[in-house]
N, CA, C and O of each residue as an XYZ file, in Angstrom:
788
protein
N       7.182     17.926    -15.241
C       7.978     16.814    -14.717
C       7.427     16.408    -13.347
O       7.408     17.272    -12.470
N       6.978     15.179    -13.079
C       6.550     14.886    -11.718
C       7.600     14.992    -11.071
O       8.767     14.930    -11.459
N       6.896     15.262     -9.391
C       7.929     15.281     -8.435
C       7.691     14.166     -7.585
O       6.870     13.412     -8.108
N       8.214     13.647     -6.136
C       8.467     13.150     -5.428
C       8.244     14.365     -4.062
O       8.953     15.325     -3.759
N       6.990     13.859     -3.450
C       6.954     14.653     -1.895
C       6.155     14.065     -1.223
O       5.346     13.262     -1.689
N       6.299     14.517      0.560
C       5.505     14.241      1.319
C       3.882     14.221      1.208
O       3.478     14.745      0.169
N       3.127     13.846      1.856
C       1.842     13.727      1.366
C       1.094     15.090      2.350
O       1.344     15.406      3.513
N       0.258     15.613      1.517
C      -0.376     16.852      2.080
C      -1.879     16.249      2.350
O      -2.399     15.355      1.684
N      -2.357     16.804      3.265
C      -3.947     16.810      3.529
C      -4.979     16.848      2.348
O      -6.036     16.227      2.228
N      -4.448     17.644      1.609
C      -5.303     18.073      0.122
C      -4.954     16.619     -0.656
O      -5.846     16.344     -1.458
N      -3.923     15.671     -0.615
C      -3.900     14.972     -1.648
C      -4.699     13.610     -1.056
O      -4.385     12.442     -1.285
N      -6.147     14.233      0.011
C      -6.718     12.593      0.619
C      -7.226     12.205     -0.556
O      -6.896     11.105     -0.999
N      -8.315     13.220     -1.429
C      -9.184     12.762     -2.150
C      -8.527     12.245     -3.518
O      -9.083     11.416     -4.239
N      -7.275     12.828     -3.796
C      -6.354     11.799     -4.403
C      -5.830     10.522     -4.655
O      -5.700      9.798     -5.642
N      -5.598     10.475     -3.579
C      -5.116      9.401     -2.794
C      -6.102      8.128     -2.939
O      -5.569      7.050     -3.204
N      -7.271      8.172     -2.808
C      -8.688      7.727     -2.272
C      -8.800      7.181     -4.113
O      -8.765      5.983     -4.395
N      -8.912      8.119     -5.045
C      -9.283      7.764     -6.371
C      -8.201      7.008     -7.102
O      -8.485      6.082     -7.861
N      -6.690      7.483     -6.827
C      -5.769      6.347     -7.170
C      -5.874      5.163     -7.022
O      -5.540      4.474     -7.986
N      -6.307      4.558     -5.939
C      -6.353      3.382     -5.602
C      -7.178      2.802     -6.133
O      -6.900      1.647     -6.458
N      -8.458      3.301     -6.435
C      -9.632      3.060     -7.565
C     -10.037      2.735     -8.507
O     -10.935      1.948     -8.804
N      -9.092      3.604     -9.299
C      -8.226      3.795    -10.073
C      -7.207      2.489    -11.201
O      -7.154      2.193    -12.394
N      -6.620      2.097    -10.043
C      -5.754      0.983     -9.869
C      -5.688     -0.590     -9.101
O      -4.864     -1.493     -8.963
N      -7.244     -0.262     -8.666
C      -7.233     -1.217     -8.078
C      -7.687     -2.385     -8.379
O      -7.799     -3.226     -7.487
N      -8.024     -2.659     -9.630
C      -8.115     -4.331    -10.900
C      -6.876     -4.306    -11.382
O      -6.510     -4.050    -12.530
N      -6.100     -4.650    -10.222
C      -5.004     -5.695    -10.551
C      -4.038     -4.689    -11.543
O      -3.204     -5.207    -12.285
N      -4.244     -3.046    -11.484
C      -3.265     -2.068    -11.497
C      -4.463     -1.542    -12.653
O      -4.217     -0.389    -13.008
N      -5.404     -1.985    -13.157
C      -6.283     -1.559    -13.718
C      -7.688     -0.411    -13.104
O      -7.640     -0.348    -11.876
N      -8.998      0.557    -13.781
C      -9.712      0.507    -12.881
C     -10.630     -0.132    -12.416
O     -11.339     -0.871    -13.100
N     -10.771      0.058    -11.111
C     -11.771     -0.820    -10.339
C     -13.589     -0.280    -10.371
O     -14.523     -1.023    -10.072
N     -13.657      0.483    -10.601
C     -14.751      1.500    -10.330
C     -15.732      0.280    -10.907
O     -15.641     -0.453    -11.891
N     -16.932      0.433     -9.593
C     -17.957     -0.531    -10.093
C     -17.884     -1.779     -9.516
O     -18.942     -2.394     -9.383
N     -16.858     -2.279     -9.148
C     -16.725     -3.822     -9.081
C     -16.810     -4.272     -7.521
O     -16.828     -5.455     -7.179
N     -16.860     -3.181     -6.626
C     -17.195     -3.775     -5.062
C     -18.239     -3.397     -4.204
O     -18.314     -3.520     -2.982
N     -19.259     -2.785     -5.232
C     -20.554     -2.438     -4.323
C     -20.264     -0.806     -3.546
O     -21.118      0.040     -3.280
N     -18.832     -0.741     -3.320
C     -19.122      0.955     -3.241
C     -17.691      1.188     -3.931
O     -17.027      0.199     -4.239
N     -17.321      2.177     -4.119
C     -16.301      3.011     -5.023
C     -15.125      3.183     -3.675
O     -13.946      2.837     -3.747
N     -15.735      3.749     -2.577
C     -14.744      3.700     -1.965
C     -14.151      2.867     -0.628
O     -13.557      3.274      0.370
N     -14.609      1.409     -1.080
C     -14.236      0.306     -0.171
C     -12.382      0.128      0.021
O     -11.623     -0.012      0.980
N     -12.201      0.246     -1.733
C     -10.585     -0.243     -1.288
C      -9.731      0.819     -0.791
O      -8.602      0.558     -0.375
N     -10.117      1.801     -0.803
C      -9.316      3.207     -0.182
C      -9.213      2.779      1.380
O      -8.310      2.571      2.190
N     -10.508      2.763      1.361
C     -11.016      2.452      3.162
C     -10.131      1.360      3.693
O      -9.868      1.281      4.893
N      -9.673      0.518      2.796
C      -9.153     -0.671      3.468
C      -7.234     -0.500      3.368
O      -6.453     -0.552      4.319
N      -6.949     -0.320      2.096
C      -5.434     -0.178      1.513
C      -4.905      1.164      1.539
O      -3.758      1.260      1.103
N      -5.486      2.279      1.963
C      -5.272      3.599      1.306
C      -5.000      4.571      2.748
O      -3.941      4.958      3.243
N      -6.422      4.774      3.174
C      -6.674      6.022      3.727
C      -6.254      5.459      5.144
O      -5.528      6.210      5.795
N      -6.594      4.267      5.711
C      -6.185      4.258      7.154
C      -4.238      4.354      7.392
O      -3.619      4.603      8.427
N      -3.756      4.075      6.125
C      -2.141      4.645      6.423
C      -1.873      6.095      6.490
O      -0.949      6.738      6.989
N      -2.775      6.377      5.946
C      -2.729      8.183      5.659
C      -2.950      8.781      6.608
O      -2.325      9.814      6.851
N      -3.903      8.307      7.419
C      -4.688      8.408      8.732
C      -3.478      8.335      9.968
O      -3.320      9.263     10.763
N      -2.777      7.259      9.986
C      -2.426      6.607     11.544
C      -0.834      6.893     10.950
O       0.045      6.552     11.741
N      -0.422      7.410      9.800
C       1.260      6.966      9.341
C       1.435      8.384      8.365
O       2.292      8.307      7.484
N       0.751      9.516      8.472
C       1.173     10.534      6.703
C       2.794     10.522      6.563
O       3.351     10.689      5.479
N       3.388     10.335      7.616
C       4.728     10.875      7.707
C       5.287      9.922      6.619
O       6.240     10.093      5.859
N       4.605      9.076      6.724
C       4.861      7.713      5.515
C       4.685      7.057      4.509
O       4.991      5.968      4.023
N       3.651      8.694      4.109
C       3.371      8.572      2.553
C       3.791      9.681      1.603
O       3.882     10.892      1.804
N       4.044      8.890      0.416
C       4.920      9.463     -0.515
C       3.699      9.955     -1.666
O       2.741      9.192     -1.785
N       3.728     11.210     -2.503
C       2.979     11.122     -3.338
C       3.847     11.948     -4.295
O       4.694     12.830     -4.154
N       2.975     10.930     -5.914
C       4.301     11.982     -7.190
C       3.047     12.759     -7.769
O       1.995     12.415     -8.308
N       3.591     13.873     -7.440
C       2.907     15.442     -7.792
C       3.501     15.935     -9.035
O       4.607     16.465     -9.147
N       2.337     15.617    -10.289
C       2.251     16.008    -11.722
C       2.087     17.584    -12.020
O       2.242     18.008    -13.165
N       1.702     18.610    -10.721
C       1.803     19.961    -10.975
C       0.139     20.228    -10.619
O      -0.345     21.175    -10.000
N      -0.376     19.358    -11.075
C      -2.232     19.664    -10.596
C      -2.531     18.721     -9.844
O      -3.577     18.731     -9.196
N      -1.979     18.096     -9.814
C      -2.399     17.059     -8.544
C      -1.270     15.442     -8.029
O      -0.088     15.247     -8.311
N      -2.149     14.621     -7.289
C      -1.060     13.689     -7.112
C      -1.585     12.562     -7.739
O      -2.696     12.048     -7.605
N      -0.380     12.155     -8.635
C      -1.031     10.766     -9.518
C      -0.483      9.283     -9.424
O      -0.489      8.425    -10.308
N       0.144      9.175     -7.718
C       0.752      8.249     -7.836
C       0.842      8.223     -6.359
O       0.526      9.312     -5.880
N       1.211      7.223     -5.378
C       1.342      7.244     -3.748
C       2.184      6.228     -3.569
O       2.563      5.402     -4.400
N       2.442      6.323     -2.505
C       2.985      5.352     -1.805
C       2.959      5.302      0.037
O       3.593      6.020      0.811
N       2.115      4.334      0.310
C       1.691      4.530      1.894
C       2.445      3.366      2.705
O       3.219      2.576      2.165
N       2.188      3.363      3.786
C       3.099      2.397      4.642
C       2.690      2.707      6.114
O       2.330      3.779      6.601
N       2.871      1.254      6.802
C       3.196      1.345      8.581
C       4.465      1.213      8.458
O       5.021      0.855      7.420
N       5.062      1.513      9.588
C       6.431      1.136      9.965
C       6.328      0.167     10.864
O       7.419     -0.403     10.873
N       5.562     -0.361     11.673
C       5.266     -1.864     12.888
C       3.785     -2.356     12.207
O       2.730     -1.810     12.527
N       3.838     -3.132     11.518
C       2.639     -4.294     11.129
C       1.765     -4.096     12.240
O       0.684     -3.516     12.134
N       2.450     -4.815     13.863
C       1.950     -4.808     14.855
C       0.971     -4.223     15.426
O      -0.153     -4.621     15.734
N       1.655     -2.938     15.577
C       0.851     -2.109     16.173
C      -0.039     -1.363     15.389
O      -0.985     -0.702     15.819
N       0.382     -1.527     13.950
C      -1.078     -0.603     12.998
C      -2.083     -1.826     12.793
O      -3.072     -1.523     12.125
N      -2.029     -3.084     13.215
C      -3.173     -4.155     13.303
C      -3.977     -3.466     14.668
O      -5.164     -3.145     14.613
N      -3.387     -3.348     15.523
C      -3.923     -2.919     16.731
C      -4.721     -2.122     16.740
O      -5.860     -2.254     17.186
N      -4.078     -0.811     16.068
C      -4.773      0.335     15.955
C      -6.011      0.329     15.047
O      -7.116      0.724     15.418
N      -5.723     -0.171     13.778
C      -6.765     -0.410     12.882
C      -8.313     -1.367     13.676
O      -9.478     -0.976     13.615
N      -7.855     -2.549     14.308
C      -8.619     -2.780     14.627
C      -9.213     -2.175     15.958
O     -10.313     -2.559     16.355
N      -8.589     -1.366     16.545
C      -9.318     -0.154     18.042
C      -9.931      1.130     16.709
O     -11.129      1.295     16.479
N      -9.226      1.615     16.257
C      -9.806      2.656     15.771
C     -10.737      3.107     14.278
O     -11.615      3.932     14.021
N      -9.905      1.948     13.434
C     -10.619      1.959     11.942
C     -11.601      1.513     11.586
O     -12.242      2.024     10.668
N     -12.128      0.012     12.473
C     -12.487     -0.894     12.085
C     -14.348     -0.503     13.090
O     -15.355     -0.991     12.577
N     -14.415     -0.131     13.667
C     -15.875      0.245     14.054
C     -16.518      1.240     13.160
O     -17.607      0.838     12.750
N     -16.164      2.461     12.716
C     -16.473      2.809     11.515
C     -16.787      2.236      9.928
O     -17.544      2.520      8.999
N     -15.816      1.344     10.199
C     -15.839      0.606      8.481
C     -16.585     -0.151      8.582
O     -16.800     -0.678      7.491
N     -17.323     -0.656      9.577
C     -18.347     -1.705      9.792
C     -19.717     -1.068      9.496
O     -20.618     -1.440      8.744
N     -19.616     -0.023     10.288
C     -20.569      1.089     10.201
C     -21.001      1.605      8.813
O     -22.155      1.971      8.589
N     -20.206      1.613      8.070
C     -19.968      2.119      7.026
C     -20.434      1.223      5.969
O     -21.298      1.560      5.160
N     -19.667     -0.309      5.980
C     -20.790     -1.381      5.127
C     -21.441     -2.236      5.775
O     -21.297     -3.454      5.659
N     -22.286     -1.620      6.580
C     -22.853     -2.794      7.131
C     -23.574     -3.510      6.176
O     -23.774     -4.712      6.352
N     -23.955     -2.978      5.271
C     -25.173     -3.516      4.350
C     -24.558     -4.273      3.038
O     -25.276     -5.043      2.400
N     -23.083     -4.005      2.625
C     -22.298     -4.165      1.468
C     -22.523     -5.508      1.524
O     -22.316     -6.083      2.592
N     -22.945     -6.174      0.483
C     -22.925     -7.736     -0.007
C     -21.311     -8.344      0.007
O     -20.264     -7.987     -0.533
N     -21.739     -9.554      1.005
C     -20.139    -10.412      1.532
C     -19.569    -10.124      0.277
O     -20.278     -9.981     -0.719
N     -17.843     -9.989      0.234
C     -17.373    -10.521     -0.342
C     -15.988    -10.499     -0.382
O     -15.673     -9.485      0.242
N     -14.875    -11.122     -0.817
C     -13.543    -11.478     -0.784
C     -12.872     -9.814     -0.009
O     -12.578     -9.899      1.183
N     -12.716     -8.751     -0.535
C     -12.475     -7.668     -0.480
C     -12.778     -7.302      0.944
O     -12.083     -7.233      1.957
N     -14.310     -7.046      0.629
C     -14.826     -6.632      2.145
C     -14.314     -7.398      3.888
O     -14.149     -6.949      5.022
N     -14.217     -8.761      3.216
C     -14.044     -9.532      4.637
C     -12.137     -8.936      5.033
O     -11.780     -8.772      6.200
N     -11.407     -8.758      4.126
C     -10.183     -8.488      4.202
C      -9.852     -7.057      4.553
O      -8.717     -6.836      4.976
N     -10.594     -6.188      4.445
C     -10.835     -4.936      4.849
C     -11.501     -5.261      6.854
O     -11.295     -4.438      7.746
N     -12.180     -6.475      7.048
C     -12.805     -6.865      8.560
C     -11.352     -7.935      9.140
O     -11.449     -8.408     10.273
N     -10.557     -8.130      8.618
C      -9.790     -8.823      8.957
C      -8.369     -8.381      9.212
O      -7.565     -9.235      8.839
N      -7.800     -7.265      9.756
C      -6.287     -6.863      9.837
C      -5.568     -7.563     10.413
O      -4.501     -7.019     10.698
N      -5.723     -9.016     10.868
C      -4.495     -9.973     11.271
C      -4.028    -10.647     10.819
O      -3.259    -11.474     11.309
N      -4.376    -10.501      9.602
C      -4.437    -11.270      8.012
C      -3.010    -10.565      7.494
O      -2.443    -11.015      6.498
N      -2.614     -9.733      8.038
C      -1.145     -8.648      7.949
C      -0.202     -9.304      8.646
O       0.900     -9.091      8.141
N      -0.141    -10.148      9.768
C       0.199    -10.914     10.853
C       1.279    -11.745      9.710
O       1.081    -12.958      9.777
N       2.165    -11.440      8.876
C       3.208    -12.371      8.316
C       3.963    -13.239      9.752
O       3.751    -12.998     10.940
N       4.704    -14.089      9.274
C       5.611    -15.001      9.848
C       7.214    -14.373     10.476
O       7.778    -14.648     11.536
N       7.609    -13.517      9.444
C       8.499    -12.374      8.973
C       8.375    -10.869      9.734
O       9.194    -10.079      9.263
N       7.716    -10.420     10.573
C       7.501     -9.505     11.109
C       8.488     -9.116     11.995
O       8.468     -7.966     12.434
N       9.502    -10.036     12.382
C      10.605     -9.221     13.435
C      11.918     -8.800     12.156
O      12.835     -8.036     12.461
N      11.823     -9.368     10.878
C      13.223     -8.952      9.911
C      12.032     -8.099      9.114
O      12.555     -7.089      8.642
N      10.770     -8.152      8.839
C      10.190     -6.937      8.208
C       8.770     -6.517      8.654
O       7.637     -6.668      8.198
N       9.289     -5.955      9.688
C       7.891     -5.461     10.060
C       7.278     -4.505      9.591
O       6.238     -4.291     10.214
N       7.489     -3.713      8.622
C       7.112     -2.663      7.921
C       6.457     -3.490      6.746
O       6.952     -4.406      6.089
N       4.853     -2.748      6.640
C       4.157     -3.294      5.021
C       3.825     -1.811      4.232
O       3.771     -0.676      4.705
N       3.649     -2.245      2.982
C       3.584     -0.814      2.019
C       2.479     -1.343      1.217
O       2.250     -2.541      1.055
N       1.651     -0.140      0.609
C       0.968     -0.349     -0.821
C       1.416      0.694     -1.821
O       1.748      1.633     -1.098
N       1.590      1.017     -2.930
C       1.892      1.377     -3.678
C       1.441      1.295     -5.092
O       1.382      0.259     -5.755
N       1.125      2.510     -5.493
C       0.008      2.929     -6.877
C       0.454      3.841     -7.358
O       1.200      4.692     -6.872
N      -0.023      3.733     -8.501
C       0.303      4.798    -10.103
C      -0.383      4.815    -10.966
O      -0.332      3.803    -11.665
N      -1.152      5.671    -11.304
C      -1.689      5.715    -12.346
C      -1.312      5.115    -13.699
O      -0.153      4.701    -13.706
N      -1.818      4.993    -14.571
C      -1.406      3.890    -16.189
C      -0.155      4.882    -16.580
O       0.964      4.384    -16.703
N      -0.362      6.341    -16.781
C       0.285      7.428    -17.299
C       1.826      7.583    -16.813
O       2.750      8.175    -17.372
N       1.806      6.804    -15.493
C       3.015      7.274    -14.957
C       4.053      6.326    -14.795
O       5.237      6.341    -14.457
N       3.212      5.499    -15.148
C       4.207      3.844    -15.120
C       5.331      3.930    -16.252
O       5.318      4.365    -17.404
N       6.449      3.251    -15.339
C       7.422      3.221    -16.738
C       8.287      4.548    -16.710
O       8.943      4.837    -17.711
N       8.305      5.340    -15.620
C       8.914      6.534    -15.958
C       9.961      6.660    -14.947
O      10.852      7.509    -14.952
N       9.751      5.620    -13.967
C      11.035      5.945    -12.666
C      10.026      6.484    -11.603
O      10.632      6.527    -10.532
N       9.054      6.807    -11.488
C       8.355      7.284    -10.501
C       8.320      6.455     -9.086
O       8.626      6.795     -7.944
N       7.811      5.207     -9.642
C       7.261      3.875     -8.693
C       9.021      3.983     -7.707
O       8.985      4.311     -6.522
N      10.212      3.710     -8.300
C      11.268      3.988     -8.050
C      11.540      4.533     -7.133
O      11.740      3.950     -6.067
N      11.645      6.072     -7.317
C      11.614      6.677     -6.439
C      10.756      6.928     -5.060
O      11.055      7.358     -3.946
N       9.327      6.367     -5.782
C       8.632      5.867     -4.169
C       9.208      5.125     -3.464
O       9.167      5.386     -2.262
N       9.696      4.351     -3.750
C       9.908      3.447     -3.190
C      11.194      3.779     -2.398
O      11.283      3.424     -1.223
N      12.226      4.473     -3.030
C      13.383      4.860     -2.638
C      12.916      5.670     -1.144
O      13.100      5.347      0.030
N      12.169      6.971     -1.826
C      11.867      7.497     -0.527
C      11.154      7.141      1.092
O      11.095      7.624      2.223
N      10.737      6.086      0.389
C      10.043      5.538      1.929
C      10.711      4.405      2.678
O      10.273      3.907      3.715
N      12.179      3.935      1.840
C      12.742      3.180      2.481
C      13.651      3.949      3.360
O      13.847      3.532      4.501
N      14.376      5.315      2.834
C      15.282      6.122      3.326
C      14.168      6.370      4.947
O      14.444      5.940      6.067
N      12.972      7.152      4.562
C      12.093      7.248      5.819
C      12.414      6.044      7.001
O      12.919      6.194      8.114
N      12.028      5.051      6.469
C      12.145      4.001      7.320
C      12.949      3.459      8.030
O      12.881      2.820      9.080
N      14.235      3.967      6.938
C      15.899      3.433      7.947
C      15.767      4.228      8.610
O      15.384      3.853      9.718
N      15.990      5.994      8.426
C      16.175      6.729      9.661
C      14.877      6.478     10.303
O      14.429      7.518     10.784
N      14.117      5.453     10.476
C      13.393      5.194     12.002
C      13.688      3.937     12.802
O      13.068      3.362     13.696
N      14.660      3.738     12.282
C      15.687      2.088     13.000
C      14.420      0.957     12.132
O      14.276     -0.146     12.660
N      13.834      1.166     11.257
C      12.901     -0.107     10.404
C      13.500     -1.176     10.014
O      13.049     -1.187      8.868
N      14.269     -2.230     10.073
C      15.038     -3.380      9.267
C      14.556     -3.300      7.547
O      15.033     -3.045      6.441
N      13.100     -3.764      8.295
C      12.817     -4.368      6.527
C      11.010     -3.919      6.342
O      10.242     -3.397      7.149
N      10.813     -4.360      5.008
C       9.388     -3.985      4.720
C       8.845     -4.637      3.847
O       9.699     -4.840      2.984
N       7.617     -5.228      3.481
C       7.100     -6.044      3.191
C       6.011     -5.997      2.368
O       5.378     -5.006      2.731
N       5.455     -6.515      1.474
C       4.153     -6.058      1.174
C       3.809     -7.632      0.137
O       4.609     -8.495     -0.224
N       2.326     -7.522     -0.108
C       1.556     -8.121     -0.704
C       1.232     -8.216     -2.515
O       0.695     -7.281     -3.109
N       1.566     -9.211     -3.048
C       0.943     -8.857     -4.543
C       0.160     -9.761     -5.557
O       0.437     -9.029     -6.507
N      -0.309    -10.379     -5.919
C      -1.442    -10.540     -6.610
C      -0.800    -11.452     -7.815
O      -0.772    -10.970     -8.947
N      -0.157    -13.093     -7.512
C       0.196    -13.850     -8.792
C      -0.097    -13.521     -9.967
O       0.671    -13.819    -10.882
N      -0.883    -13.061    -10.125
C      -1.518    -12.739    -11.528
C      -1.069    -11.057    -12.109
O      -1.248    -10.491    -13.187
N      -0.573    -10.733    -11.123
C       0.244     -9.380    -11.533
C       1.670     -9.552    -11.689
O       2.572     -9.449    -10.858
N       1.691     -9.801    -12.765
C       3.076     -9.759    -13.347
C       3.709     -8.950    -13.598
O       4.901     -9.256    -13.628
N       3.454     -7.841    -13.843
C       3.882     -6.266    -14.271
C       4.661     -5.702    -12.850
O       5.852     -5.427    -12.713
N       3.661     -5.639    -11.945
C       4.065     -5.410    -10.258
C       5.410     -6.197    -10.288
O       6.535     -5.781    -10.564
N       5.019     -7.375     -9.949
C       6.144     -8.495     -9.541
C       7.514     -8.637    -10.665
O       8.668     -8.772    -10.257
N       7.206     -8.589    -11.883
C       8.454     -7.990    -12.315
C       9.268     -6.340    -11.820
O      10.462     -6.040    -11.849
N       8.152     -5.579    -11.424
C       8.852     -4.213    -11.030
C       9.610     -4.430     -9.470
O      10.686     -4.020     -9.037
N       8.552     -5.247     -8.870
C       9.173     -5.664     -7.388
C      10.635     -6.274     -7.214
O      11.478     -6.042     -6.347
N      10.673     -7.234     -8.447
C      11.845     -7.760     -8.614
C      12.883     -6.873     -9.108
O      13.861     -6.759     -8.369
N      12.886     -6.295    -10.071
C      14.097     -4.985    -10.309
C      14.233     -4.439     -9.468
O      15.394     -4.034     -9.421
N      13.465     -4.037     -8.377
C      14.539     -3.090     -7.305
C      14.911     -3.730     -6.216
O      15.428     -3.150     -5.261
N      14.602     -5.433     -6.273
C      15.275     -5.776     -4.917
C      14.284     -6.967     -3.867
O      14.653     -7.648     -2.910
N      13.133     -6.865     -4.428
C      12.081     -7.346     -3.598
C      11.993     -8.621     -3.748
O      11.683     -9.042     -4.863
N      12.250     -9.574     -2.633
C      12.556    -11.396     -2.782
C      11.597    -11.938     -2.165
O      11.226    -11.230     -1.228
N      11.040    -12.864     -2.271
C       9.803    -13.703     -1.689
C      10.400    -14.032     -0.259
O      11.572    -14.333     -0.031
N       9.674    -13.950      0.389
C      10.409    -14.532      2.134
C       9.461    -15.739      2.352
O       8.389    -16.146      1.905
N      10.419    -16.116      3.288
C      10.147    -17.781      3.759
C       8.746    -17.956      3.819
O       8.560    -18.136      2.615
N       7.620    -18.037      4.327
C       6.653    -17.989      4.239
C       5.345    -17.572      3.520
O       4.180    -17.457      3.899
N       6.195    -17.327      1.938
C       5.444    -17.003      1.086
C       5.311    -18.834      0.293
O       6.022    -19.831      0.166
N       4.005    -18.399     -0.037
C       3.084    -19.837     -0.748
C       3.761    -20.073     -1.583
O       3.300    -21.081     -2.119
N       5.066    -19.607     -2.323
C       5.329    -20.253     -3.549
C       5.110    -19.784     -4.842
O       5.793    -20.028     -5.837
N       3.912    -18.955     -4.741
C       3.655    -18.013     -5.758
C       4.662    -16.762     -6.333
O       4.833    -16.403     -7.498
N       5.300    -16.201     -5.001
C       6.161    -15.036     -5.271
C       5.367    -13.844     -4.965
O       5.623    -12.674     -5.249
N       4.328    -14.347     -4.316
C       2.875    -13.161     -3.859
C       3.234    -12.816     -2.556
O       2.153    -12.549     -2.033
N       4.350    -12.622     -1.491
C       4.617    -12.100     -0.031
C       6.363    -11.916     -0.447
O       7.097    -12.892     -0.601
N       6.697    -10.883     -0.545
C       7.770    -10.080     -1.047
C       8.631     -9.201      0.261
O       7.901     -8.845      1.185
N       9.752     -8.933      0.346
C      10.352     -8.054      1.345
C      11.184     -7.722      0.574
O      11.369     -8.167     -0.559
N      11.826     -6.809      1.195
C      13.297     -5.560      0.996
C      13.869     -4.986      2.263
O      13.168     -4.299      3.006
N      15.156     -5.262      2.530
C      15.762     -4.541      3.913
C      15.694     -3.213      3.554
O      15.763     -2.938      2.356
N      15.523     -2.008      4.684
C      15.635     -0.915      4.420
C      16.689      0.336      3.596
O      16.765      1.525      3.287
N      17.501     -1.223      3.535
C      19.020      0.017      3.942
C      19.705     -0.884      2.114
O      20.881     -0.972      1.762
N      18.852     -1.229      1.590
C      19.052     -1.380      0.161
C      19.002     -0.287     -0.748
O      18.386      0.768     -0.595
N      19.876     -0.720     -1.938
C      19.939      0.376     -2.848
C      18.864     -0.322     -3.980
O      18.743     -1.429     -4.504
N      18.188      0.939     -4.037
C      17.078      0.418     -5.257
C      17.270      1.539     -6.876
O      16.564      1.326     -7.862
């Protein structure tokens, strides 16, 4: 039976392949950005890095097959990302052929919503194919909102992909409404903290 826990040191390289994993649009990505571990680098590991207290992972008994990461201030993890993440990751592709992904991984003000004083908190959130459908995603989600109230957080926010319908129907069952400054698509989503999901 999976569980629901804090995220351990051991579950980086986890963590790192989930997203990988999942990252064609909840499909895998492997292959498709010139290195394997670009989208970790960008969506994954720098929350793990600057926030663990704020990641959730569902632990299948051998490992973790599912996460859930987060800032609690947009603000200041733009800041940080760009003082601390972002000279490495440059370093890192300097050579990677332009493209959509990469420049958004060079760009953290691109996080800069309209919405940042009612939700300044953003999340990503992944699951393996296996685990979908079981209440897992759920309970991520549950747990990192509880985190967030007891840190005085209002609200939290995150990003999703029109063309993911699966997501955005799940976003919508527990609560998650397009905020003012979303394009219309239903692709810039929030949730107050202190909701029941």
């Amino acid at each position: 039976m999976p569980t629901i826990r804090r995220f351990r040191e051991s579950d980086r390289s986890d963590v790192a392949e989930i997203c990988l994993k999942t990252g064609n649009g909840g499909a895998d990505a492997t292959g498709m950005h010139g290195s394997d571990d670009l989208l970790a680098d960008i969506f994954a590991l720098p929350y793990v890095d600057f926030e663990p207290e704020l990641t959730f992972v569902v632990d299948t008994g051998t490992r973790a097959s599912g996460y859930v990461v987060a800032a609690a201030d947009t603000r200041a993890f733009v800041d940080r990302y760009r003082r601390e993440w972002l000279p490495a990751f440059e370093r890192k592709y300097a050579r990677l052929a332009p493209s959509a992904i990469l420049e958004m991984g060079r760009d953290p003000e691109r996080m800069m919503i309209a919405e940042l004083d009612e939700y300044p908190a953003h999340l990503h959130i992944d699951l393996l194919p296996e685990l979908q459908g079981q209440g897992v995603g759920r309970g991520l989600i549950r747990a990192l909102l509880a985190a967030l109230h007891g840190r005085g957080v209002p609200g939290v926010h995150l990003g999703v992909s029109p063309q993911n319908t699966g997501a955005r129907a799940f976003y919508h069952r527990l609560g998650f409404r397009p905020l003012p400054s979303d394009s219309g698509a239903g692709s810039l989503l929030g949730i107050r903290t202190d909701a029941v999901v």
